[in-house]
Structure formats: structure tokens, C-alpha cells
ZAGU-251186 format. One record per residue (C-alpha): residue number from 1; z, y, x. Coordinates in Angstrom, 3 decimals. Each point is the difference from the previous one (the first is absolute). Layout:
# residues N
i->NUM | up->Z | north->Y | east->X
...
# end
This chain:
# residues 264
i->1 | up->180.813 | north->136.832 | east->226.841
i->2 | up->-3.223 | north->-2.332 | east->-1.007
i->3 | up->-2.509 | north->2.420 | east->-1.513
i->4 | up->-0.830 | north->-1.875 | east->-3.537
i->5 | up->-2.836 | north->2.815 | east->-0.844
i->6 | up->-3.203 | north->-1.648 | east->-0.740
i->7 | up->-3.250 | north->2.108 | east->0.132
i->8 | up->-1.141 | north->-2.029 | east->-2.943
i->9 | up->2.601 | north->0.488 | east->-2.057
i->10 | up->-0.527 | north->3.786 | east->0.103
i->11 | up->-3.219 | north->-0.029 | east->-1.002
i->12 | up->0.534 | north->-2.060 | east->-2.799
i->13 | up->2.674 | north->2.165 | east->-1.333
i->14 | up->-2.059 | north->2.865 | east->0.610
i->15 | up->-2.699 | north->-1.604 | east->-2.073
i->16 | up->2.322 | north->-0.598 | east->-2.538
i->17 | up->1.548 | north->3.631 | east->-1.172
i->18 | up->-3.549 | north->1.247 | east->0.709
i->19 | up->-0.610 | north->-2.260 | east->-2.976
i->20 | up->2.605 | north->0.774 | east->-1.667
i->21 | up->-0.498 | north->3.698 | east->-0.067
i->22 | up->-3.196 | north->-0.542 | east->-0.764
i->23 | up->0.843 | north->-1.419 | east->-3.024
i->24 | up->2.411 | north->2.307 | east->-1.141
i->25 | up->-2.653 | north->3.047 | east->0.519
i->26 | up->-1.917 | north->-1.941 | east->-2.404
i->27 | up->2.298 | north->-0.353 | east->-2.519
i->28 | up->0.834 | north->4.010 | east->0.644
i->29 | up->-3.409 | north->0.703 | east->-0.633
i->30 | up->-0.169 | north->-2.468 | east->-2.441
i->31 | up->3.361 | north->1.666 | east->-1.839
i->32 | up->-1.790 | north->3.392 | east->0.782
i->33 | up->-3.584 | north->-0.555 | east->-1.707
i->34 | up->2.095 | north->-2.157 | east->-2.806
i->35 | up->2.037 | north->3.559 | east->-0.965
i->36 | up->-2.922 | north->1.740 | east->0.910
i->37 | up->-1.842 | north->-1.837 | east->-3.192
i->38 | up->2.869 | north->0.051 | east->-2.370
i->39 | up->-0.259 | north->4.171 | east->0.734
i->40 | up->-3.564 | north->-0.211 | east->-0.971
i->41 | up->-0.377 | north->-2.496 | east->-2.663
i->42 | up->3.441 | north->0.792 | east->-1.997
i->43 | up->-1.047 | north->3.482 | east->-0.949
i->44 | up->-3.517 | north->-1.299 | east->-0.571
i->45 | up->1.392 | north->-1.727 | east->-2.551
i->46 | up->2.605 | north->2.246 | east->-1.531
i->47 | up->-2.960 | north->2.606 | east->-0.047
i->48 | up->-2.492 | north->-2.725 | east->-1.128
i->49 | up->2.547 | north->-0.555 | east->-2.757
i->50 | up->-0.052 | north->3.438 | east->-1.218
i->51 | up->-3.340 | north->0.637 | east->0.359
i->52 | up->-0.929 | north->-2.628 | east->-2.323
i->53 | up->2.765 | north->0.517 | east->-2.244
i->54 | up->-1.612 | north->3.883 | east->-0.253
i->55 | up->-3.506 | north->-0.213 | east->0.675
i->56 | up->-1.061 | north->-3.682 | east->-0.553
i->57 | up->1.562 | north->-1.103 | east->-3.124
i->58 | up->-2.269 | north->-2.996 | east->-0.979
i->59 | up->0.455 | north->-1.729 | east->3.009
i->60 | up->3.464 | north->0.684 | east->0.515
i->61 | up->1.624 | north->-3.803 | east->-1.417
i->62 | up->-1.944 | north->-1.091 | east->3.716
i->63 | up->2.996 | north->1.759 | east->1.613
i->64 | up->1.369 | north->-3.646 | east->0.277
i->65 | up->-2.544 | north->-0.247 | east->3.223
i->66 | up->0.999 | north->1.539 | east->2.902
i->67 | up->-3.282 | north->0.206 | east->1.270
i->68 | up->-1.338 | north->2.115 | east->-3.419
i->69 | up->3.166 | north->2.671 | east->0.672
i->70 | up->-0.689 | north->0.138 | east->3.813
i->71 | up->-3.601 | north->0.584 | east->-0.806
i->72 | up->1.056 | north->2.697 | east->-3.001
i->73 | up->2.414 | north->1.712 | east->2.825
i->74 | up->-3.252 | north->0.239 | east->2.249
i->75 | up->-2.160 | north->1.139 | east->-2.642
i->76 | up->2.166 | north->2.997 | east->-1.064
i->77 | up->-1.297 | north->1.682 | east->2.909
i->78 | up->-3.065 | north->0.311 | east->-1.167
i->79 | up->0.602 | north->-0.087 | east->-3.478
i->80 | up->-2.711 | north->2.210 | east->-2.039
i->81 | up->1.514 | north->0.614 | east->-3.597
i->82 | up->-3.382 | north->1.536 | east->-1.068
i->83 | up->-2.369 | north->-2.375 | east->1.526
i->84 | up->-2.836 | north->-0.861 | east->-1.997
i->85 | up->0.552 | north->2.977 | east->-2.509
i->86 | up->-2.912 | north->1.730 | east->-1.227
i->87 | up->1.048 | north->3.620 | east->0.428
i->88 | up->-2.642 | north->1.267 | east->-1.660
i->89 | up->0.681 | north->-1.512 | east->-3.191
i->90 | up->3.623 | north->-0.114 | east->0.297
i->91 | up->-0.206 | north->3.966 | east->0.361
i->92 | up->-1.719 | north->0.527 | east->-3.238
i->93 | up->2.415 | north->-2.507 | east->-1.806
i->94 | up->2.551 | north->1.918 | east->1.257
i->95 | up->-1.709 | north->4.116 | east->-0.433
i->96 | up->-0.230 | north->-1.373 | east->-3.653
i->97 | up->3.624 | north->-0.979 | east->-0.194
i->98 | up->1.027 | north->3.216 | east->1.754
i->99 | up->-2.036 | north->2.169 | east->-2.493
i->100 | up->1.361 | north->-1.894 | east->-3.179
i->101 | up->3.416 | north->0.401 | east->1.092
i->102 | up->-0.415 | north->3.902 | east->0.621
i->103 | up->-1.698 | north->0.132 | east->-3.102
i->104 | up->3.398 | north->-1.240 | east->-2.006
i->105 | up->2.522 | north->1.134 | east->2.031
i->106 | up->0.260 | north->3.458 | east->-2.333
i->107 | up->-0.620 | north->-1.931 | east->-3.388
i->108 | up->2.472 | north->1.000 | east->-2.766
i->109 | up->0.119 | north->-3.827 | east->-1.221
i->110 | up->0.680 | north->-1.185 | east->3.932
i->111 | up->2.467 | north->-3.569 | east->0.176
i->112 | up->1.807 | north->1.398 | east->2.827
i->113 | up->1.609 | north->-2.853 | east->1.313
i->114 | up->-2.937 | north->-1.945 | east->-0.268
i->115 | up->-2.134 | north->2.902 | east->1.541
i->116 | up->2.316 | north->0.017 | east->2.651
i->117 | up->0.013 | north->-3.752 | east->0.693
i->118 | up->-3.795 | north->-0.588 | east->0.267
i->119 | up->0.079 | north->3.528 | east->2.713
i->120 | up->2.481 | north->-1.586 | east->2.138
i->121 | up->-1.964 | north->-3.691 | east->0.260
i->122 | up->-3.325 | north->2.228 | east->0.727
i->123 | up->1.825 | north->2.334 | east->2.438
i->124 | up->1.276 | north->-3.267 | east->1.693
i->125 | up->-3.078 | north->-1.627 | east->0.438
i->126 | up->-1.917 | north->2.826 | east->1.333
i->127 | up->2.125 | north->1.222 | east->2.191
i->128 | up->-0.758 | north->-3.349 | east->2.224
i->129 | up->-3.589 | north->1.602 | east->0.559
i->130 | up->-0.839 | north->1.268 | east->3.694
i->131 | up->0.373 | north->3.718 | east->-0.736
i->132 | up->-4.193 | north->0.316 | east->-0.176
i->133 | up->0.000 | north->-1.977 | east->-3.334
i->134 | up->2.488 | north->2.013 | east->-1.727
i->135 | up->-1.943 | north->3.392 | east->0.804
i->136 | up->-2.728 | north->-0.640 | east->-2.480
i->137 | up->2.630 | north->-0.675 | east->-2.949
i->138 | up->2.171 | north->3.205 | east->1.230
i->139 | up->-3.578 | north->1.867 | east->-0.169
i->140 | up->-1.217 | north->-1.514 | east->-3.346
i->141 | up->3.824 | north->0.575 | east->-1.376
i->142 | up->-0.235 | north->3.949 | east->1.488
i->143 | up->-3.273 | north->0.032 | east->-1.839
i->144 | up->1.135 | north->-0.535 | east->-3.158
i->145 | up->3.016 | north->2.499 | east->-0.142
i->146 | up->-2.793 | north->2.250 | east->0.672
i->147 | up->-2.025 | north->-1.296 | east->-2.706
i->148 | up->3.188 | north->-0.036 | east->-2.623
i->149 | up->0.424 | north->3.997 | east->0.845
i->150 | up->-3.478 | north->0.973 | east->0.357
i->151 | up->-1.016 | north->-1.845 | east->-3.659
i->152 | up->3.463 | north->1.983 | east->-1.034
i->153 | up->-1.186 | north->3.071 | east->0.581
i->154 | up->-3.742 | north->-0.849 | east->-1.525
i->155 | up->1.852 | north->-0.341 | east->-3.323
i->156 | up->1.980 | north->2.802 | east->0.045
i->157 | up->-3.212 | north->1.967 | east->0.785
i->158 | up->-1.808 | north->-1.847 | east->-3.113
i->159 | up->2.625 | north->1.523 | east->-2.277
i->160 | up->0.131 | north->3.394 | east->1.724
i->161 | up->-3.660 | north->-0.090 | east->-0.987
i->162 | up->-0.110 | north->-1.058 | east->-3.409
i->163 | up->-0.308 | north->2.147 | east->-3.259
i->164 | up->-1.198 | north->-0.291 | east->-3.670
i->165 | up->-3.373 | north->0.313 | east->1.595
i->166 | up->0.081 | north->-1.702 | east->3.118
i->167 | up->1.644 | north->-3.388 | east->-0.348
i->168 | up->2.168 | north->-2.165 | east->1.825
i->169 | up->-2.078 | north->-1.634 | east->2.786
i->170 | up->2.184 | north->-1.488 | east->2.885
i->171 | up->-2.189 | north->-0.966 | east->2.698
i->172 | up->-0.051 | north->-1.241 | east->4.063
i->173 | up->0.492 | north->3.380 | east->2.271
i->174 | up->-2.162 | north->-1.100 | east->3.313
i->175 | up->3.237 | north->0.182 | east->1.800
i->176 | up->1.132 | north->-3.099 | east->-2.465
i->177 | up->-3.285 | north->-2.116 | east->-0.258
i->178 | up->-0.073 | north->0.434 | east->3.896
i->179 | up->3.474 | north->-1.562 | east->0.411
i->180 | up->-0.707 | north->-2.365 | east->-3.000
i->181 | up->-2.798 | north->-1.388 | east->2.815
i->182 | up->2.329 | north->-0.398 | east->2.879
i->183 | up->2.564 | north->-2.182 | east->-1.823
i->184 | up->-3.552 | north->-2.546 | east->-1.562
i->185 | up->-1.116 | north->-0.026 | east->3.473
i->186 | up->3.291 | north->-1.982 | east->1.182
i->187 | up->-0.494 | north->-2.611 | east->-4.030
i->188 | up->-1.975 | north->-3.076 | east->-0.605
i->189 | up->-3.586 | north->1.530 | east->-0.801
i->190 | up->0.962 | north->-2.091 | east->-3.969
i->191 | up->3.521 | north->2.003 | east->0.443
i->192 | up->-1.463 | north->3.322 | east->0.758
i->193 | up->-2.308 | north->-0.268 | east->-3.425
i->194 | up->2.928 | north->-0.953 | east->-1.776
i->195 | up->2.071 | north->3.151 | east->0.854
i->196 | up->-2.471 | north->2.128 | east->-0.441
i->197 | up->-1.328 | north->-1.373 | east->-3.613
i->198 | up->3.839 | north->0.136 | east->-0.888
i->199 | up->0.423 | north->3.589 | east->1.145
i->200 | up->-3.234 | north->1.138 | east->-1.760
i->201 | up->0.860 | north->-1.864 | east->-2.624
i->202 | up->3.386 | north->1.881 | east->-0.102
i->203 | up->-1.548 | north->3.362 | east->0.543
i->204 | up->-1.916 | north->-0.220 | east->-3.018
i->205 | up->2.701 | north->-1.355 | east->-2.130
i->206 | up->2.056 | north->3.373 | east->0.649
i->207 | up->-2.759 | north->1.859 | east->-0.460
i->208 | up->-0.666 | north->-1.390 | east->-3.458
i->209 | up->3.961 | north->0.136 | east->-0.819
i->210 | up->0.497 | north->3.428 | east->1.111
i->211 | up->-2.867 | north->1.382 | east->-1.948
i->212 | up->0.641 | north->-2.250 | east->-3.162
i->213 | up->3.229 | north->1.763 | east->-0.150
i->214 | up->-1.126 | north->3.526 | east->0.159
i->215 | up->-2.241 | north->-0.469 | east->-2.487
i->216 | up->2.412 | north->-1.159 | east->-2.332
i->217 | up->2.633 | north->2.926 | east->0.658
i->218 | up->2.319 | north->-2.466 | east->1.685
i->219 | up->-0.218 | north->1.808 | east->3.005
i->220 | up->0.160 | north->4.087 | east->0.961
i->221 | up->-2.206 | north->0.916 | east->2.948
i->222 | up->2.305 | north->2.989 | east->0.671
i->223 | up->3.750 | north->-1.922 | east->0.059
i->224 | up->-1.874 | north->-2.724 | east->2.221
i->225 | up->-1.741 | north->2.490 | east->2.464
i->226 | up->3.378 | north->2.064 | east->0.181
i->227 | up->2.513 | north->-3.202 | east->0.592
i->228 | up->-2.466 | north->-2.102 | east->2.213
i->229 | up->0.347 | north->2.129 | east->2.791
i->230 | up->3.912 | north->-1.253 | east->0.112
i->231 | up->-0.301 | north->-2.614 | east->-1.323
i->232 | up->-2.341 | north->-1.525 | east->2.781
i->233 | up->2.518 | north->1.712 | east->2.906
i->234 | up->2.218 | north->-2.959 | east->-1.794
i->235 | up->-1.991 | north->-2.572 | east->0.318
i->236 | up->-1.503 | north->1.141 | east->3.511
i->237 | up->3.565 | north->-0.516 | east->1.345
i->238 | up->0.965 | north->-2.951 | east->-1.788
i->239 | up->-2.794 | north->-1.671 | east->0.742
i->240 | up->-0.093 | north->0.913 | east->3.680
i->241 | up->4.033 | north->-1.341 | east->0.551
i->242 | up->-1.741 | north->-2.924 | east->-1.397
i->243 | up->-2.898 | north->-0.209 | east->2.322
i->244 | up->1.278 | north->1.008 | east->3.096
i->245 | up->3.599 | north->-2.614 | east->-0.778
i->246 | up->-2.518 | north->-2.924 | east->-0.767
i->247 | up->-2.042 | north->0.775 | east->2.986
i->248 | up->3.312 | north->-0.254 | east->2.755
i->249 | up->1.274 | north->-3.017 | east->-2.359
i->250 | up->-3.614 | north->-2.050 | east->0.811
i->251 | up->-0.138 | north->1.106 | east->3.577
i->252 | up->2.909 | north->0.995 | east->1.423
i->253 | up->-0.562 | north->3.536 | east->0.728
i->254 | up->-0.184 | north->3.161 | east->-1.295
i->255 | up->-3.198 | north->1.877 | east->-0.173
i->256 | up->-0.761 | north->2.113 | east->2.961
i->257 | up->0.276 | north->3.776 | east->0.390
i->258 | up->-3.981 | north->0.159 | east->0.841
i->259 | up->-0.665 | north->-2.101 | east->-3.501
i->260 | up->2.601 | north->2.628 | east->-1.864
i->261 | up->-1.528 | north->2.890 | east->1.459
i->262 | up->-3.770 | north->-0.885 | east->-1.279
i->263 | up->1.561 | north->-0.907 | east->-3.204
i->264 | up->1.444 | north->3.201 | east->-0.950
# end
């Protein structure tokens, strides 16, 4: 039998499939890296997307460019909603918000709906702080439930004392002025001097209305002395479901057992 087999010939076909493989483990790898990059770059754009849609508004009609919603899907990762914010100023914006909505949440002539409304857009927006910012409004909104019972009690304690010779005078306890402090400290210096022009302002007025009417018989020292004492356990309640419903509604929360036992 004549041997055909050239040495040659093996070699070249050896050269050939170790071509041949070799270029089928570069299109494997070549497959590989392309799924590899649809797995990357696919959900960096979904995400991108999103992210845009949600946190970039103005900018999200560049969507069109892959590039811009690759570059969004990257940048979520580091995303900083409050970046730039001056907390300091943004704080007392927001005690002064905080205390006006306290401040109306017992009013007789309250729009409910409406009340309830502008609560639930505040609420939402603050409760996107880092938990460090929202302390300060919890404090300055703690403050003033104080500040609402402790200026209670000053006027019952103005009409306890008054007589035909010793009018009305309703004026700041220490315990009230003190917490009337704390909640300015966390305004606007111009806000702070507001509130407390209005409240002295307010003071007085009472004073002068009270007194006007006993001088003219309109009111009896005796039926007022003997019905406040009930008739301010009323209003102490009311106005407490009030507080302490407008306080969870803004942050969430109920106040704490440590908060309820130094109120009482």
C-alpha cells in the first residue's frame, strides 16, 4: 500500500483549525463582552430613563440620546437630591411653616380640606430630609405645643386673679417667654420680630377687651372665674387632639413617651 501521507500537508492542516479556532474564541469572546455590554448599558438606560423622568425633569426631552440616559443611569448612583441646599435657611423657612401650621390646626374657622392638603405636600417634602434636618422642625414643633399649653394656663391664671380691684392683666409666665425663645431661635431674625410684635400686640388687645367689658357690666368676674376652670379642661383637650394629630400628620410619627411624660 503506497503511503500518500505528506509531512507538509499535516502541518498545514494543523495550521489551519489552529486558525480557525482561533477565530471562533474571538468571536466567543467577542459574543461574550457584546452580552456582557448590553447587561450593563440596557439597565443604564432604563434606570437613566427613570431617573431623569423623576429627578431631572428639565433635561429629560434629551432622552432621545443614548449617551445623556447612559450617563443619567451612571449618575443615579451618586445622585444628591439636596445638593447645593442651604440648610440653614431652608430650616428656618421650614420651623416657620411648621409653627404656622400648629398655630391653625385648632382654629374654629379651619378649611379642612384645604388645611389638610397644604399638611400632606409639607409632610411630603420633608420627609426626603436625612433624619438630622427634620430634628430641628420636630424640636421647634414640640416647642410650641409647649408654648400653646403653657400661655393656656397663663390666662387662666390672669382670670383666677382678677377682681373689681385688681384687673385683668394676662401676661408671659417665665415658663412661656422661655419657650416663646426656643421656637425665635429656629425663625428668620425679621420672622422672630414679627411673631413676637404680633403676640404682644395680641396680648394687649385681650387685655384691653377683657377689661372694657367688665367695666361695662358685660362681663361677671364670679360666672367667669367659676366656669373657666372647665371650660379650659375643654379646650386643653381639644386643642391637644389637635396638636399632637397635626404633629404625626407633618412627620410621620407620634410624639414620644419621653416628650408626653415632660408634658404632663
Amino acid at each position: 500500500m503506497v503511503n500518500l501521507y505528506k509531512p507538509e500537508e499535516d502541518q498545514n492542516h494543523n495550521k489551519l483549525d489552529f486558525y480557525v479556532k482561533k477565530s471562533h474564541r474571538k468571536e466567543a469572546l467577542k459574543s461574550i463582552l457584546q452580552g456582557i455590554l448590553l447587561l450593563i448599558f440596557i439597565p443604564l438606560y432604563v434606570l437613566g430613563t427613570y431617573h431623569s423622568c423623576t429627578k431631572h425633569k428639565d433635561d429629560s426631552d434629551l432622552l432621545r440620546y443614548t449617551p445623556m440616559a447612559i450617563y443619567r443611569g451612571i449618575e443615579f448612583f451618586w445622585h444628591d437630591d439636596f445638593a447645593g441646599v442651604n440648610w440653614e435657611e431652608r430650616l428656618r423657612d421650614d420651623a416657620l411653616v411648621c409653627f404656622n401650621t400648629l398655630t391653625k390646626c385648632y382654629s374654629e374657622n379651619l378649611d379642612l380640606d384645604d388645611f389638610n392638603t397644604k399638611v400632606s405636600e409639607f409632610s411630603k417634602r420633608i420627609s426626603k430630609y436625612p433624619e438630622e434636618k427634620k430634628e430641628p422642625l420636630k424640636h421647634v414643633s414640640q416647642s410650641y405645643i409647649k408654648y400653646a399649653n403653657s400661655f393656656r394656663k397663663d390666662i387662666e391664671k390672669a382670670i383666677q386673679a382678677t377682681s373689681q380691684e385688681s384687673p385683668f392683666h394676662l401676661h408671659y409666665s417665665y415658663r412661656t417667654q422661655e419657650l416663646e425663645d426656643q421656637i425665635c431661635k429656629m425663625f428668620h431674625p425679621e420672622d422672630c420680630i414679627n411673631l413676637r410684635n404680633t403676640l404682644k400686640l395680641a396680648v394687649d388687645e385681650v387685655n384691653n377687651q377683657v377689661n372694657t367689658s367688665i367695666e361695662k357690666g358685660d362681663v361677671n368676674i364670679a360666672t367667669i372665674k367659676e366656669r373657666a376652670s372647665v371650660y379650659y379642661r375643654i379646650v386643653e383637650t381639644n386643642m391637644n387632639a389637635a396638636l399632637f394629630k397635626t404633629y404625626r400628620k407633618l412627620f410621620g410619627e407620634s410624639l414620644n413617651d419621653r416628650f408626653l411624660l415632660e408634658f404632663k
